[in-house]
PyMOL Python script that loads the backbone (N, CA, C, O; Angstrom):
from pymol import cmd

cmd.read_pdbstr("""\
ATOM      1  N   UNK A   1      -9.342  34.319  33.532  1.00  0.00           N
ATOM      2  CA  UNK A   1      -8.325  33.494  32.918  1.00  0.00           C
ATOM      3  C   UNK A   1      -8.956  32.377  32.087  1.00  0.00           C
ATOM      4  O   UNK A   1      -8.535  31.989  30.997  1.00  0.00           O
ATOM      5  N   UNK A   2     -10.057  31.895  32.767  1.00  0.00           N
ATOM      6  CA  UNK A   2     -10.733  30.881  31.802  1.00  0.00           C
ATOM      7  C   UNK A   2     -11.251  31.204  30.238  1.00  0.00           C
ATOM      8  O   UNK A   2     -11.405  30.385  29.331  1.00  0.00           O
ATOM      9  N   UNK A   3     -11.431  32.393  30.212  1.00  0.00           N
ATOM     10  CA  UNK A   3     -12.086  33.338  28.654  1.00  0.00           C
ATOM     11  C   UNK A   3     -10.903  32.711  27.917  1.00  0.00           C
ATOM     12  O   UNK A   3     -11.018  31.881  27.015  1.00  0.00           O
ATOM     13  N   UNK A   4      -9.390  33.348  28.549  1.00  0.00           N
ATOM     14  CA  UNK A   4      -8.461  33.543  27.515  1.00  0.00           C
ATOM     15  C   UNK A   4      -7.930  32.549  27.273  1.00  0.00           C
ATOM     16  O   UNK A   4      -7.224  32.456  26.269  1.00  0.00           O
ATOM     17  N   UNK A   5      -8.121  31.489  28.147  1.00  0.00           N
ATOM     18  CA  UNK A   5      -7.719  29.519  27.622  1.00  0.00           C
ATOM     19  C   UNK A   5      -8.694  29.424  26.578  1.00  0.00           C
ATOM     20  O   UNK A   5      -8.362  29.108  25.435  1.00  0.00           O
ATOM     21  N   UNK A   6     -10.062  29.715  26.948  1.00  0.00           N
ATOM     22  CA  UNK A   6     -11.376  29.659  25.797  1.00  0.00           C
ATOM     23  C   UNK A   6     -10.993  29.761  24.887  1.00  0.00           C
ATOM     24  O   UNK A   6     -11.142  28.893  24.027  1.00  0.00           O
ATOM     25  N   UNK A   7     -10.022  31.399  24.597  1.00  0.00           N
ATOM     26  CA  UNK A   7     -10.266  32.370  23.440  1.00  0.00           C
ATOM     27  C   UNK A   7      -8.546  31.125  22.331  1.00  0.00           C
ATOM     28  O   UNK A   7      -8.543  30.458  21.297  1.00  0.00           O
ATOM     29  N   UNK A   8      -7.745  31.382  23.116  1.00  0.00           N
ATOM     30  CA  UNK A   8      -6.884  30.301  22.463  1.00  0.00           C
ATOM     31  C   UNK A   8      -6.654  28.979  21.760  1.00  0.00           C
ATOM     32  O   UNK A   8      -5.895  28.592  20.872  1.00  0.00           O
ATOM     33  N   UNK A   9      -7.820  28.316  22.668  1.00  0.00           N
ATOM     34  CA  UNK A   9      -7.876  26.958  22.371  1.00  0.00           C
ATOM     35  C   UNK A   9      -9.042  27.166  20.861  1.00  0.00           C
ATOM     36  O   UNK A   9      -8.787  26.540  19.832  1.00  0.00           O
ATOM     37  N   UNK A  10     -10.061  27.939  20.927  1.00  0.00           N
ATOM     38  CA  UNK A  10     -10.478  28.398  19.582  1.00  0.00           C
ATOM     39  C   UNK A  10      -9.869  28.814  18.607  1.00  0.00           C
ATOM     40  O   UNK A  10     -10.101  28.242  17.542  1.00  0.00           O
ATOM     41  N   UNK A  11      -8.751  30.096  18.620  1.00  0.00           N
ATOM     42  CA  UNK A  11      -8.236  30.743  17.832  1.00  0.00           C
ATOM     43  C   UNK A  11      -7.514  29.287  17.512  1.00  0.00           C
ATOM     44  O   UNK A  11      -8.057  28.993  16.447  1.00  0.00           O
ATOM     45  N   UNK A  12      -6.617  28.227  17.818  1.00  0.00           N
ATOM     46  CA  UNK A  12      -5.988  27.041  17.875  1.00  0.00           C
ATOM     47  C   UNK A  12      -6.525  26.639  16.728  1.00  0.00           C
ATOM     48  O   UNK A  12      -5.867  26.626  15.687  1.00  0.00           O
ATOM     49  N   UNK A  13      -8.259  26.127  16.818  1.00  0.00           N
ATOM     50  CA  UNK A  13      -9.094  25.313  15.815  1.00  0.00           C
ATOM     51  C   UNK A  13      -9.141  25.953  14.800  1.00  0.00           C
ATOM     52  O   UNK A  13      -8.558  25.505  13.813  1.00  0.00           O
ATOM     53  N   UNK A  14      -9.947  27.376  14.709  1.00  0.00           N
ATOM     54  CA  UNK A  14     -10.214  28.255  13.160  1.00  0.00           C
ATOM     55  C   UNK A  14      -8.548  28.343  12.882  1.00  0.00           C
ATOM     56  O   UNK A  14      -8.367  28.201  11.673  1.00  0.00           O
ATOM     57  N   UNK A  15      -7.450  28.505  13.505  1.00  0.00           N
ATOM     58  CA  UNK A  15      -6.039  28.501  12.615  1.00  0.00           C
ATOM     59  C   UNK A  15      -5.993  26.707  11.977  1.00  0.00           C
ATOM     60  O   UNK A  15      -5.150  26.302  11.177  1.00  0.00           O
ATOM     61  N   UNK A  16      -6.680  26.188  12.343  1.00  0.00           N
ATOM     62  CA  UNK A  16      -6.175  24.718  12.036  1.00  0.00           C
ATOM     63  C   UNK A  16      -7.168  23.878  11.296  1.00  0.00           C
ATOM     64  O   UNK A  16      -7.029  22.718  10.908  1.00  0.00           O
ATOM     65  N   UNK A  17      -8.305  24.760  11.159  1.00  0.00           N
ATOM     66  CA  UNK A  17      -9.275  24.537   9.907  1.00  0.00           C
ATOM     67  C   UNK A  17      -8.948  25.457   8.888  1.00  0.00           C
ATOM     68  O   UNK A  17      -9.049  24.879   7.806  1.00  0.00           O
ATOM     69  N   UNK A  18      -8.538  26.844   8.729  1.00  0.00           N
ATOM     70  CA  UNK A  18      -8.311  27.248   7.648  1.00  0.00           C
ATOM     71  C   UNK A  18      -7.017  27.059   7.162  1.00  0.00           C
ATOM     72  O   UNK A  18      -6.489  28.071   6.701  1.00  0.00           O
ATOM     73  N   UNK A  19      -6.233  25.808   7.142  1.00  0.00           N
ATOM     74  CA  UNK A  19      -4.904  25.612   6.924  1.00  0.00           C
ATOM     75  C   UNK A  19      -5.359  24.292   6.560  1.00  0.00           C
ATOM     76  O   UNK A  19      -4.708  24.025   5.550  1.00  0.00           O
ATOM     77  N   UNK A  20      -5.935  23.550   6.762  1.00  0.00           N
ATOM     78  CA  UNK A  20      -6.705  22.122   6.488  1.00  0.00           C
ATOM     79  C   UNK A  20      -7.815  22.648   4.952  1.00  0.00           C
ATOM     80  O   UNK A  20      -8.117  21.802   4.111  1.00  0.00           O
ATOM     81  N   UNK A  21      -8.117  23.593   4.877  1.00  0.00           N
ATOM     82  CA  UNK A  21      -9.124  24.621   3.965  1.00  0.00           C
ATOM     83  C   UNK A  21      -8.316  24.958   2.854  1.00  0.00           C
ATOM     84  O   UNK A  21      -8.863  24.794   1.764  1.00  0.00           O
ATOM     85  N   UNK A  22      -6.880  25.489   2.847  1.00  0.00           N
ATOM     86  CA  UNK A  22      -5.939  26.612   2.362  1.00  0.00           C
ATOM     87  C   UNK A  22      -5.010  24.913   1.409  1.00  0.00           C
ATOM     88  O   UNK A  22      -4.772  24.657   0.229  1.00  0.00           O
ATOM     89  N   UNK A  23      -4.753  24.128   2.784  1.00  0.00           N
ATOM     90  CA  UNK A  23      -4.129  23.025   1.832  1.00  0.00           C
ATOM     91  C   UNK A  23      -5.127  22.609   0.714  1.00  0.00           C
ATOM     92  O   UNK A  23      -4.966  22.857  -0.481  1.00  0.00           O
ATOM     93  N   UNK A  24      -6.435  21.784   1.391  1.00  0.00           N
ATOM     94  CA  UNK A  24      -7.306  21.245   0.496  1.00  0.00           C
ATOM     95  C   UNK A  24      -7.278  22.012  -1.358  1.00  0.00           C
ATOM     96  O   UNK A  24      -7.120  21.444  -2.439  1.00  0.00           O
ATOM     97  N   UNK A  25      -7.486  23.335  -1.052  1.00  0.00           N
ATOM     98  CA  UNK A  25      -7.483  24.515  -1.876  1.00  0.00           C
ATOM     99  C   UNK A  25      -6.115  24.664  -2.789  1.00  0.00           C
ATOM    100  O   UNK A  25      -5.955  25.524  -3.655  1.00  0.00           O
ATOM    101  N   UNK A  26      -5.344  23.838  -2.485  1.00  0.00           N
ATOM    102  CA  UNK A  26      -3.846  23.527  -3.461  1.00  0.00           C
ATOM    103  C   UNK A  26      -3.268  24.784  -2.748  1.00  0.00           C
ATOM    104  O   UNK A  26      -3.388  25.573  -3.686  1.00  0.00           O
ATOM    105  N   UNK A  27      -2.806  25.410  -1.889  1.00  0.00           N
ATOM    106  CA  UNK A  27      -2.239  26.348  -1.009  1.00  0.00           C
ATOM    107  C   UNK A  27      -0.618  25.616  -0.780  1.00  0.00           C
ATOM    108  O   UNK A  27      -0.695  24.401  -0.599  1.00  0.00           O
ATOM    109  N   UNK A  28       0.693  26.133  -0.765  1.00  0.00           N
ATOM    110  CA  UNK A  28       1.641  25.702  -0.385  1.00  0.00           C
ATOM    111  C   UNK A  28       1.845  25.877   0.882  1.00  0.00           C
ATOM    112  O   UNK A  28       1.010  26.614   1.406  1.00  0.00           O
ATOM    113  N   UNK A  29       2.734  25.426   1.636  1.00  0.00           N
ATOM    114  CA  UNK A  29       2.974  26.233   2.893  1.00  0.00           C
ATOM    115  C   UNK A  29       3.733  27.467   2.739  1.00  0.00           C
ATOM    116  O   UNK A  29       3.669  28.323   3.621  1.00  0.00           O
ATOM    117  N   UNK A  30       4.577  27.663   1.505  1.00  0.00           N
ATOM    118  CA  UNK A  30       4.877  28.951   1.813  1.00  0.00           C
ATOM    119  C   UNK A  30       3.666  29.703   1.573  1.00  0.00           C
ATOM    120  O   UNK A  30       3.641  30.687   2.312  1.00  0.00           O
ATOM    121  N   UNK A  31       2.486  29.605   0.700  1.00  0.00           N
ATOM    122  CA  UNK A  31       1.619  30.664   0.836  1.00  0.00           C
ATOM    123  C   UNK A  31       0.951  30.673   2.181  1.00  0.00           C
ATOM    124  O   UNK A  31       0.290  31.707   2.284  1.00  0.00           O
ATOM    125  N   UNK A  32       0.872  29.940   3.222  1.00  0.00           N
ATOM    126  CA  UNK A  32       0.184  29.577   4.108  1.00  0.00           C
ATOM    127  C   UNK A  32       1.082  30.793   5.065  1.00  0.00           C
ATOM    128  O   UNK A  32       0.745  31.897   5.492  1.00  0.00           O
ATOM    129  N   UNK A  33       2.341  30.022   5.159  1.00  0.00           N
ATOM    130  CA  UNK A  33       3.160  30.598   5.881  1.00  0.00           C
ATOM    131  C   UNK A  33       3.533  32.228   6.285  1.00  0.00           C
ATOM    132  O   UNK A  33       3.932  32.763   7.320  1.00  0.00           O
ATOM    133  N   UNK A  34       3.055  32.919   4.380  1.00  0.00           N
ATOM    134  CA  UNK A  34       3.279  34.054   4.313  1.00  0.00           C
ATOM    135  C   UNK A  34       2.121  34.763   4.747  1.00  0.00           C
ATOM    136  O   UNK A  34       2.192  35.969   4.984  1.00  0.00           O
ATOM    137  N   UNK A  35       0.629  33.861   4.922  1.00  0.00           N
ATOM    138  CA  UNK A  35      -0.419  34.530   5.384  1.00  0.00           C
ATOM    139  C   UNK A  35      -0.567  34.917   6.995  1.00  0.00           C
ATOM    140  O   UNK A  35      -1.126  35.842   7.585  1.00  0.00           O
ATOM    141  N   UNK A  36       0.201  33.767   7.418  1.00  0.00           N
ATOM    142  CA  UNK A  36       0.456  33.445   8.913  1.00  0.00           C
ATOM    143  C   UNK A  36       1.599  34.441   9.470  1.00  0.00           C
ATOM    144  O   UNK A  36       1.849  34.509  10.674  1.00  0.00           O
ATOM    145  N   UNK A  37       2.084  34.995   8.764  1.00  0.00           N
ATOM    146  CA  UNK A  37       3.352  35.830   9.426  1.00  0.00           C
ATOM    147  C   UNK A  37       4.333  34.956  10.016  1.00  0.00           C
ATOM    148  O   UNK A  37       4.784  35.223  11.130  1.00  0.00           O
ATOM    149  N   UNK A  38       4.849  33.557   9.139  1.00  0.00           N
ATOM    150  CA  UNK A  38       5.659  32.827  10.181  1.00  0.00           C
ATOM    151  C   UNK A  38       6.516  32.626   8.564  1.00  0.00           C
ATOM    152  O   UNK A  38       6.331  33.128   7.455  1.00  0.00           O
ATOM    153  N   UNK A  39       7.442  31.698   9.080  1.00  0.00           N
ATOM    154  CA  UNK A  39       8.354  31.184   7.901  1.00  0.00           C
ATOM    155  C   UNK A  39       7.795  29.673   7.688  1.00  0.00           C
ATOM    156  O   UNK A  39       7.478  29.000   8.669  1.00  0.00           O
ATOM    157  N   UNK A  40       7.687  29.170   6.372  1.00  0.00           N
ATOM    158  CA  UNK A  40       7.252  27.759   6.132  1.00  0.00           C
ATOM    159  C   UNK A  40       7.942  26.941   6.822  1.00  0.00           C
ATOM    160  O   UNK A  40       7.292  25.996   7.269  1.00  0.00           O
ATOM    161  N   UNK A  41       9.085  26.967   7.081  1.00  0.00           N
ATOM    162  CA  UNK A  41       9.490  25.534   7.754  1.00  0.00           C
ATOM    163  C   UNK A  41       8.533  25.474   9.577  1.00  0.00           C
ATOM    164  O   UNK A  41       7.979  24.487  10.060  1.00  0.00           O
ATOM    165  N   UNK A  42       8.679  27.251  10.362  1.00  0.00           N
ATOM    166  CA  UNK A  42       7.816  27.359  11.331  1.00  0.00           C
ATOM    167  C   UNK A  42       5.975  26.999  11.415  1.00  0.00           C
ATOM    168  O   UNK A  42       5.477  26.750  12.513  1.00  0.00           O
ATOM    169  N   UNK A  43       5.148  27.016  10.191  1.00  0.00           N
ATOM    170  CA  UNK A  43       3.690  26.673   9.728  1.00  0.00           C
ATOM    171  C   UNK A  43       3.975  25.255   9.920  1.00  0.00           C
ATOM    172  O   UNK A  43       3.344  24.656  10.790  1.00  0.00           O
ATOM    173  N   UNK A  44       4.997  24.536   9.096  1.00  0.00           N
ATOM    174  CA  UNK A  44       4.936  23.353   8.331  1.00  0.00           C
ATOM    175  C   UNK A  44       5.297  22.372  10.189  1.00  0.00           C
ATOM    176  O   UNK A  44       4.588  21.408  10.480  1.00  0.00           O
ATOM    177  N   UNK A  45       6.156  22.739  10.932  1.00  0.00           N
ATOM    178  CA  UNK A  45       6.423  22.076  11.952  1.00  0.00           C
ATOM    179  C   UNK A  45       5.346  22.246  13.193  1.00  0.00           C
ATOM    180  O   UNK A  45       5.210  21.380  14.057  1.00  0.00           O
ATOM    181  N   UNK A  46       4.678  23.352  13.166  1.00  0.00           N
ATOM    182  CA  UNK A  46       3.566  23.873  14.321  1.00  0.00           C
ATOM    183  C   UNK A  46       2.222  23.118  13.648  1.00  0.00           C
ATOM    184  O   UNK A  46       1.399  22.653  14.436  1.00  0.00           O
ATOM    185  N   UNK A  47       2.086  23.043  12.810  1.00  0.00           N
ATOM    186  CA  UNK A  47       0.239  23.018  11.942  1.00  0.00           C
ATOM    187  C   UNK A  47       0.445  21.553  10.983  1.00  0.00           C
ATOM    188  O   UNK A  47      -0.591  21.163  10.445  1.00  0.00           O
ATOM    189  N   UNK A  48       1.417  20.913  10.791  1.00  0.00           N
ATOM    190  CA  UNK A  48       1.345  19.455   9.898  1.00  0.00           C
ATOM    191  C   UNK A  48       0.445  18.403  10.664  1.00  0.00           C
ATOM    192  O   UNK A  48      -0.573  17.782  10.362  1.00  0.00           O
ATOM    193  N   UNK A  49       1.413  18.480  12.003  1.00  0.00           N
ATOM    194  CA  UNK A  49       0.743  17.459  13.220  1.00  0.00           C
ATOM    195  C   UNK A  49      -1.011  17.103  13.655  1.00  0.00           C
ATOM    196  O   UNK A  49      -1.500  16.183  14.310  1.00  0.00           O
ATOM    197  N   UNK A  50      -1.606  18.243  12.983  1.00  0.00           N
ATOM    198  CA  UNK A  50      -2.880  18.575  12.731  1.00  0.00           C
ATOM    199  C   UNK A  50      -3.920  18.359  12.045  1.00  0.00           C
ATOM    200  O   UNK A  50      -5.112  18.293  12.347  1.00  0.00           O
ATOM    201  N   UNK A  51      -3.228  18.230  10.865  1.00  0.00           N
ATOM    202  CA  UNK A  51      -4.069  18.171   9.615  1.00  0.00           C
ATOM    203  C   UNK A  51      -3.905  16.751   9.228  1.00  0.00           C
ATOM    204  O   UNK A  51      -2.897  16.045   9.205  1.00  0.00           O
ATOM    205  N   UNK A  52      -5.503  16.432   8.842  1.00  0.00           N
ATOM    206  CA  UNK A  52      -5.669  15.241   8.381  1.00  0.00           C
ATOM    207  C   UNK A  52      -4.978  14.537   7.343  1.00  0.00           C
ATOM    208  O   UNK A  52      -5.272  14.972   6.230  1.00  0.00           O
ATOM    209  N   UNK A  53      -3.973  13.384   7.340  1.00  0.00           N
ATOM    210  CA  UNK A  53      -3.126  13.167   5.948  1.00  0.00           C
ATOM    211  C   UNK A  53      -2.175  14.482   5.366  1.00  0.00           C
ATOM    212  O   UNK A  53      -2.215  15.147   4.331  1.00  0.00           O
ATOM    213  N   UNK A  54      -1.237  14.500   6.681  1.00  0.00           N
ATOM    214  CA  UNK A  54      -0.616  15.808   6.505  1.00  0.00           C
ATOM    215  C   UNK A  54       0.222  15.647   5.359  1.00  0.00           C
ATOM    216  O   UNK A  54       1.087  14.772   5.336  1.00  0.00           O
ATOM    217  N   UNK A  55       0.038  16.384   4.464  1.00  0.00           N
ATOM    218  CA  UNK A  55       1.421  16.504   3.467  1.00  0.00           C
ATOM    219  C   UNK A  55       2.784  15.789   4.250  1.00  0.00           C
ATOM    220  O   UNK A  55       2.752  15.866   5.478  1.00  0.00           O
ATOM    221  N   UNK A  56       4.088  15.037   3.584  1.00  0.00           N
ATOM    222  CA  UNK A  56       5.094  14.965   4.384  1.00  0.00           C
ATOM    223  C   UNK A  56       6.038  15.790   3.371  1.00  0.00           C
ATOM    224  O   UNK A  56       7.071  16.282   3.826  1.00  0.00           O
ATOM    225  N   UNK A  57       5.767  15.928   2.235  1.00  0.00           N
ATOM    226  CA  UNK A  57       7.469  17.311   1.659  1.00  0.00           C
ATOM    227  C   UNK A  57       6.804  18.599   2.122  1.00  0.00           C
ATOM    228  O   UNK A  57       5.785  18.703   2.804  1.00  0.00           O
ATOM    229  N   UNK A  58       7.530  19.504   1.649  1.00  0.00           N
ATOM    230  CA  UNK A  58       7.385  20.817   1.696  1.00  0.00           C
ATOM    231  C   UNK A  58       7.131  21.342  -0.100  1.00  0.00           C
ATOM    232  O   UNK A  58       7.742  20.957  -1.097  1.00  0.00           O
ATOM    233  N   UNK A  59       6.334  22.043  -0.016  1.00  0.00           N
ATOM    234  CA  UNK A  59       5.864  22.771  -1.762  1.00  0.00           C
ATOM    235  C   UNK A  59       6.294  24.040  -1.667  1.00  0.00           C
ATOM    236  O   UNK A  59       6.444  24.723  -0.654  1.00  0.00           O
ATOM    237  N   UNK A  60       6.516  24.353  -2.994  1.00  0.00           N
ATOM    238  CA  UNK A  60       7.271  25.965  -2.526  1.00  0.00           C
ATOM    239  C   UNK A  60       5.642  26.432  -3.736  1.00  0.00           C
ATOM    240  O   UNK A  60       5.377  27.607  -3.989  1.00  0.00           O
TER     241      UNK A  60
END
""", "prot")
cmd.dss("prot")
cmd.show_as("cartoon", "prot")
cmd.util.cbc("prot")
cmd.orient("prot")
């Protein structure tokens, strides 16, 4: 059980550096969103809280 807290709390960081990467990179959240298999408002409310100087609108 400890691997798969491991394996999460990682997968957590590389999702939350390449979205910190993807913004930097002029990325919207809907492109983010559509890479993620989620809907932008779901990226934008899970992954903002995260990122350094989070965007506060939404970019289409």
């Amino acid at each position: 059980m400890a691997a798969v807290v491991a394996l999460r709390l990682m997968a957590d960081r590389l999702e939350t550096a390449a979205v910190t990467a993807a913004l930097e990179q002029g990325w919207s959240w809907t492109q983010i969103a559509q890479a993620l298999g989620v809907s932008k408002q779901a990226a934008h409310k899970r992954l903002s809280p995260h990122m350094p100087q989070a965007p506060q609108t939404f970019r289409s």
